[in-house]
C-alpha positions in Angstrom: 2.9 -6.2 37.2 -0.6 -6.2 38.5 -4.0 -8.6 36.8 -5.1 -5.4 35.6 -1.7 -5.2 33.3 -3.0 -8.3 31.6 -5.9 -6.1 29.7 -2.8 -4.4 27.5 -2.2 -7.9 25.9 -0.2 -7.4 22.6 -3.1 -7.9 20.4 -2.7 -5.6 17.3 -5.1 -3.9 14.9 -3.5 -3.4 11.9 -1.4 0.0 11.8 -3.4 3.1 11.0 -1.9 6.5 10.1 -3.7 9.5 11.8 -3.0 12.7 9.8 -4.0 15.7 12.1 -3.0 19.3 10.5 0.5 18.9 9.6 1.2 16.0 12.2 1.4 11.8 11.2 0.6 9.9 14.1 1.3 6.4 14.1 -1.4 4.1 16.3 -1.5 0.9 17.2 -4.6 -0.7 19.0 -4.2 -3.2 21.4 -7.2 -5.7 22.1 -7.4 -5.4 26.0 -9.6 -2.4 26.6 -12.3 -1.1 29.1 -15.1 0.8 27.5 -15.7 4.3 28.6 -18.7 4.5 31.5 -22.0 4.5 30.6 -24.8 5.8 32.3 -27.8 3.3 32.9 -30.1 6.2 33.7 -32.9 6.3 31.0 -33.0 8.8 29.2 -36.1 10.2 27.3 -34.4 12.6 25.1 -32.3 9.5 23.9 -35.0 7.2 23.7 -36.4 10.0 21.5 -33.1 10.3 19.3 -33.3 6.1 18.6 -36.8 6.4 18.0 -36.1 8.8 15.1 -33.4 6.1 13.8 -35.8 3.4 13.6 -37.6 5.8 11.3 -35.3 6.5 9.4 -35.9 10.2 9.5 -32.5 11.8 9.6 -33.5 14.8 8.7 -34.6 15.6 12.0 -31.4 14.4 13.3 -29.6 16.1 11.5 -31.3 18.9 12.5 -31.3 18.2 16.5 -27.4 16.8 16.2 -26.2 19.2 13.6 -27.9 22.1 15.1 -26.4 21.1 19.1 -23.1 21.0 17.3 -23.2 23.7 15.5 -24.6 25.0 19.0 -21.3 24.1 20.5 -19.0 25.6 17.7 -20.6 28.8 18.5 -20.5 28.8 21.7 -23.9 29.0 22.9 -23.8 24.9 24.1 -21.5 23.1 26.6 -19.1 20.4 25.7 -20.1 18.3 28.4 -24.3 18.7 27.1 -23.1 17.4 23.7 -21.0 15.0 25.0 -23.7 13.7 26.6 -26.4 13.9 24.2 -24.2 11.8 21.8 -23.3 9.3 24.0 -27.0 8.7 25.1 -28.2 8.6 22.2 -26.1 6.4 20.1 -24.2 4.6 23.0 -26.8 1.9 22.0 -24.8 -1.8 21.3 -27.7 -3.5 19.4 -27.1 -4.3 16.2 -30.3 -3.4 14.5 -28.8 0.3 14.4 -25.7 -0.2 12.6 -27.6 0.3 8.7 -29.7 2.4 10.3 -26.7 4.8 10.9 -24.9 3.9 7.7 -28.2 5.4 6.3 -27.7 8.9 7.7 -23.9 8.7 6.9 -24.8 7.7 3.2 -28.1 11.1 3.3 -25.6 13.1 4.7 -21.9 12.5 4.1 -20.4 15.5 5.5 -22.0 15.5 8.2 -20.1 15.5 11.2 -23.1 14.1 13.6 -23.2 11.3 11.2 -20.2 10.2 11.5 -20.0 10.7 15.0 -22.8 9.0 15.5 -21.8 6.0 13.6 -18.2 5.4 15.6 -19.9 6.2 19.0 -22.1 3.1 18.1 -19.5 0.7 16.7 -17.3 1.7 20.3 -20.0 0.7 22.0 -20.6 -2.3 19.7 -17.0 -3.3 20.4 -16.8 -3.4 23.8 -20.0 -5.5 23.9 -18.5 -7.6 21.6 -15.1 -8.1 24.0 -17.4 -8.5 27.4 -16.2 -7.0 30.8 -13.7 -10.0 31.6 -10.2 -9.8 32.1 -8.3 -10.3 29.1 -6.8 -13.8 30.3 -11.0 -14.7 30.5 -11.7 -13.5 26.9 -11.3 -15.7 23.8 -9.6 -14.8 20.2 -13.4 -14.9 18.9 -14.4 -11.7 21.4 -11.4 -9.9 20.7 -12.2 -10.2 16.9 -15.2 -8.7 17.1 -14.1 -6.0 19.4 -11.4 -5.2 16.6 -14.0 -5.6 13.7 -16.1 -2.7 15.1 -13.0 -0.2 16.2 -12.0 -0.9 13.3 -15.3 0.3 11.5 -15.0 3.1 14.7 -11.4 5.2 13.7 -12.2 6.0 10.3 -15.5 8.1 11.3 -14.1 9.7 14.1 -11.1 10.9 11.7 -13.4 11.9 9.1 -15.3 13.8 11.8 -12.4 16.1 13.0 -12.4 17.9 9.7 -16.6 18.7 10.0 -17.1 20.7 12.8 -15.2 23.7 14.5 -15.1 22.0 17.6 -15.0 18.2 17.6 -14.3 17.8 20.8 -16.6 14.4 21.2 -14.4 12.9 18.2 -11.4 13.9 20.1 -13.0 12.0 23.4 -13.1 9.0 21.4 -9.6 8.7 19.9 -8.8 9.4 23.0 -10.5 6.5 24.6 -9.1 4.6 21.6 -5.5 6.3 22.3 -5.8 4.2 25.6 -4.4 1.6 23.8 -1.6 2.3 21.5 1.5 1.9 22.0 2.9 5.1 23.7 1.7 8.5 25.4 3.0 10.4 22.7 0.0 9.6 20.4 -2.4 10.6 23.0 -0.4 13.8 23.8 -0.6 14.5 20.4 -4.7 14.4 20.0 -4.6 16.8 23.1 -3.3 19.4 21.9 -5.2 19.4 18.8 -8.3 19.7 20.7 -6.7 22.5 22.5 -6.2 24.6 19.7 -9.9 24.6 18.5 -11.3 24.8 22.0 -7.9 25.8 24.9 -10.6 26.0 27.8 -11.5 22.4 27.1 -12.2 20.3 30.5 -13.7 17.3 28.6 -11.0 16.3 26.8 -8.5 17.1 29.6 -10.4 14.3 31.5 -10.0 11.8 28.5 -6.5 12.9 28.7 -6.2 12.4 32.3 -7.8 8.6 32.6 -5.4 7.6 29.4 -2.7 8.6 31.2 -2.9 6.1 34.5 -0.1 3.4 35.1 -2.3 0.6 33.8 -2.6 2.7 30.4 1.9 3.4 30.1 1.6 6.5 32.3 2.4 7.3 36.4 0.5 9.0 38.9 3.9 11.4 38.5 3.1 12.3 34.9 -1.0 12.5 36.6 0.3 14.9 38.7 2.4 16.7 36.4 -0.7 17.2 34.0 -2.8 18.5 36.9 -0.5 21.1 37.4 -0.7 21.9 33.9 -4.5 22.0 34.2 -3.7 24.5 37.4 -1.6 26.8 35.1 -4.0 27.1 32.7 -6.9 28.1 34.7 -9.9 25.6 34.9 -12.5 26.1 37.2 -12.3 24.6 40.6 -14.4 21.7 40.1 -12.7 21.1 36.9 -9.4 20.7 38.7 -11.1 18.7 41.7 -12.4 16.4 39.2 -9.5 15.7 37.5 -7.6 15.3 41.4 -10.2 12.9 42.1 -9.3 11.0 39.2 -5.8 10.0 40.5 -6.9 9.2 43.6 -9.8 6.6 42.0 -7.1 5.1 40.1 -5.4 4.4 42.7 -8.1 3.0 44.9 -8.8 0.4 41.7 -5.0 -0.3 42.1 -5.2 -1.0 45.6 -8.5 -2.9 45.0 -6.5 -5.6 42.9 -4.0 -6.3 45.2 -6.6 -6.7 48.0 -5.2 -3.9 50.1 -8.4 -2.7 50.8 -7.6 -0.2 53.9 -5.7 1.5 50.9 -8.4 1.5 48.4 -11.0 3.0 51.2 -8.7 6.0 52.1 -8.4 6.3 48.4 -11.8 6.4 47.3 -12.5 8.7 50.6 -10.3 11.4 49.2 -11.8 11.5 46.2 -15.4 11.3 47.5 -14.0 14.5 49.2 -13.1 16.4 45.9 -16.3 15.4 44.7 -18.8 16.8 46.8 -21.4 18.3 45.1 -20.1 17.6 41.9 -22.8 15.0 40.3 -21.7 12.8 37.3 -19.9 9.6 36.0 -16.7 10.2 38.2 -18.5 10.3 41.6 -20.4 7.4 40.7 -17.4 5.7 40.7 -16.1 6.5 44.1 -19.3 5.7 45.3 -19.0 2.2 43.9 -15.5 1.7 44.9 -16.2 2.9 48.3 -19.0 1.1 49.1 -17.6 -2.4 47.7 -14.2 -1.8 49.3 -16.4 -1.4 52.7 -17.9 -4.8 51.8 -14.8 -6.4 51.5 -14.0 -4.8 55.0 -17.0 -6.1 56.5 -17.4 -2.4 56.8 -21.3 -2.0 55.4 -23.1 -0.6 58.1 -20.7 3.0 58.1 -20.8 3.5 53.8 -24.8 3.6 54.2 -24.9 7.7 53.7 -23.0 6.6 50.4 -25.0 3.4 49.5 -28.2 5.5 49.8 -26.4 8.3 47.6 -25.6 5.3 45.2 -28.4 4.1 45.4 -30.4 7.1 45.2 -28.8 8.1 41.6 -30.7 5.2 39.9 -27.2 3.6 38.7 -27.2 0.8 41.5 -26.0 -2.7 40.9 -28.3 -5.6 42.2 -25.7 -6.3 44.7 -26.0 -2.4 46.0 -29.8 -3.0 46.8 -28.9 -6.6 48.3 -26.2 -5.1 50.9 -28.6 -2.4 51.7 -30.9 -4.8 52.5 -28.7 -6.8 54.3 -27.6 -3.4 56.7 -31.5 -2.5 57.2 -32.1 -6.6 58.5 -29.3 -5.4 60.8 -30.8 -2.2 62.3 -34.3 -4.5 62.6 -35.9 -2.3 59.7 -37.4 -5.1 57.9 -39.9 -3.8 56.0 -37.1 -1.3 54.1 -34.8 -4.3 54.1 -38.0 -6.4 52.1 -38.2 -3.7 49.6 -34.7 -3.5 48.6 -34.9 -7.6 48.9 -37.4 -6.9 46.0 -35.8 -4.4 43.9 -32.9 -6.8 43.7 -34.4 -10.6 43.2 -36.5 -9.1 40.2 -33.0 -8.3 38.9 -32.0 -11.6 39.4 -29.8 -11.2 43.1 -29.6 -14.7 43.9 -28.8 -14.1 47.5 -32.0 -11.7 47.5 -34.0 -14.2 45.8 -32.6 -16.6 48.8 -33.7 -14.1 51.7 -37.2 -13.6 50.1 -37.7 -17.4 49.3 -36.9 -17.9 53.4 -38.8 -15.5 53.9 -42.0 -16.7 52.3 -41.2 -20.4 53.9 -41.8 -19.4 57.7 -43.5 -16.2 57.0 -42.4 -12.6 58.6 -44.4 -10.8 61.5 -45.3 -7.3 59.6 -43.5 -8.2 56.3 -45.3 -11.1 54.7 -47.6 -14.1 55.7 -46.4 -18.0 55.1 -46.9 -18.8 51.8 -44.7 -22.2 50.5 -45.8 -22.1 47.0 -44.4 -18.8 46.6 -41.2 -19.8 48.8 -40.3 -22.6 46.2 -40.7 -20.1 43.3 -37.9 -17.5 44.7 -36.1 -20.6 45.4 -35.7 -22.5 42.6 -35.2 -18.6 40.8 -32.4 -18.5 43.4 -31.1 -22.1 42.5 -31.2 -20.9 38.9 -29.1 -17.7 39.7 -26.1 -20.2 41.3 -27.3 -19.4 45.2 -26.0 -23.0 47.2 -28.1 -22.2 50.0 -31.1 -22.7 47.4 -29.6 -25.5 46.1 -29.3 -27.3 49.3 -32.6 -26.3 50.6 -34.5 -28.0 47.2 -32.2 -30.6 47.6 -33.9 -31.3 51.5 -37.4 -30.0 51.0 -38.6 -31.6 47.3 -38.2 -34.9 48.7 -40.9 -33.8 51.2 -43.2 -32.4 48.9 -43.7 -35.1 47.2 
């Protein structure tokens, strides 16, 4: 059993009875969960669609969310656009919208956007309430809240499935959701509903595909298995490639937690492979996983073209700009390096905060002059942030300086 088997911790919400066309589908939620991936991107179109909440005009979102919908029943939108549009818009955590979207739900009952809207946020709201730890980290308190809000979650997304042609975002979310009940069965099950109202689907596929890893009661068999499936019925190339990709992350993840990194790296190479010029969520992940796995290899300096790429996307940890850095101070490009030093201290990087606080001590031929004031600023910043080196060094100099 691997740490990451400790997140399916026998935690129950109560029992729930999903009633899909003729079928009774019995699911039980388990506690231990990891939220779907969110982009940190902004997004002007979804600042736009909160704005419009704090008014309180849902009219206009009914009209923008109804008519994208609506958009998608027809045919004449993408799964993956409304998909997105949903998530970035009501993906929001903060608290302050929950009445808020209880007021559209009440102005507009049957609305499917509504209610979609309303679960999206209390998902979001759970897994904020739960925190990223592992389970064995995370106290009865966070796990009640995470239930509190799922619970609040499940009944909109049901309601949801019987307001629009194609509710293929509801069906993303029980899916999510389906990630922790008690059996593959359930999940199967809300598959091939959402096949039946849209059998070209590649967005629920995916859902499909990431509930189905060994952490979450599947096997990279039954991964495989399904991906041949997903070859019989015809998706697209980069459809299929995605969903390949998938495997192979999972199992660099795997390999990740039991510190067999050379593993993990050939893993998340293959799947940088299958995603080669496909932009999005999935990617981002191999790009991650490769270029920490290269840390823990002491391997930096040869995942830069994929650090940049990282990087480059505008999703970039702290510690992304900080190893940067750290590679540029390397090749003797210090002036890059003291940018990304930057970019990274302001996000509170202790170890950046460090660099520049040294930095600023002696001074830097070409990068900055002496300047001690601003040295014991960064450092006690750096102190702050848990950074020893800082510690010590205030522990040596203050004396001094007085």
């Amino acid at each position: 059993m691997t740490r990451a088997d400790t997140l399916t911790r026998k935690v129950f919400v109560p029992r729930v009875r999903i009633l899909l066309t003729a079928n009774l589908i019995g699911v039980v939620l388990f506690a231990g969960a990891v939220a779907p991936a969110c982009s940190t991107s902004p997004d002007p179109a979804a600042a736009n669609a909160r704005e419009l909440l704090d008014a309180g005009d849902y009219s206009a979102l009914e009209r923008r969310f109804g008519g994208l919908q609506a958009a998608l029943d027809e045919g004449r939108a993408s799964e993956t656009e409304v998909e997105k549009a949903f998530k970035g818009a009501f993906g929001d955590a903060d608290a302050k919208y929950g009445p808020r979207l209880d007021g559209w739900v009440a102005g507009f009952p049957n609305s499917y956007s509504a209610h979609t809207a309303r679960a999206i946020h209390q998902f979001s709201a759970g897994f904020r309430a739960r925190g990223q730890k592992w389970a064995s980290e995370t106290s009865e308190e966070q796990f009640d809240g995470m239930r509190a809000h799922l619970e609040k979650a499940l009944p909109d997304l049901l309601r949801s499935l019987k307001l629009a042609k194609k509710p293929l975002v509801s069906y993303v979310y029980l899916i999510w959701l389906g990630r922790n009940i008690t059996g593959v069965e359930a999940r199967r099950s809300l598959l091939d509903q959402a096949l039946k109202v849209e059998p070209s689907t590649f967005l629920v596929r995916r859902a499909y595909m990431l509930s189905i890893t060994p952490r979450w009661g599947g096997s990279y068999v039954a991964m495989r298995a399904f991906l041949g499936e997903c070859e019989r019925a015809r998706l697209t190339a980069q459809s299929l490639r995605t969903l390949e990709a998938i495997i192979h992350l999972d199992q660099g993840s795997m390999a990740r937690s039991r510190k067999d990194h050379t593993s993990a790296l050939e893993s998340y190479r293959r799947a940088l492979g299958l995603l080669e010029g496909i932009d999005g969520s999935d990617r981002m992940t191999a790009l991650r996983g490769f270029v920490r796995t290269s840390y823990s290899l002491n391997r930096l300096p040869d995942a830069m073209p994929q650090l940049n790429e990282w990087i480059s996307s505008g999703e970039a940890t702290p510690a992304a700009y900080s190893w940067r850095a750290w590679v540029l101070m390397q090749q003797k490009k210090h002036r890059e390096a003291w940018a990304d030093l930057l970019v990274a201290a302001e996000r509170e990087n202790a170890w950046s905060q460090y660099m520049i606080a040294s930095t600023y001590w002696t001074g830097a031929q070409d990068v900055v002059a002496k300047d001690r004031n601003t040295a014991l600023t960064w450092m006690h910043r750096a102190a702050r942030n848990g950074s020893k080196d800082a510690q010590k060094f205030l522990e040596r100099v203050q004396p001094q300086e007085k």
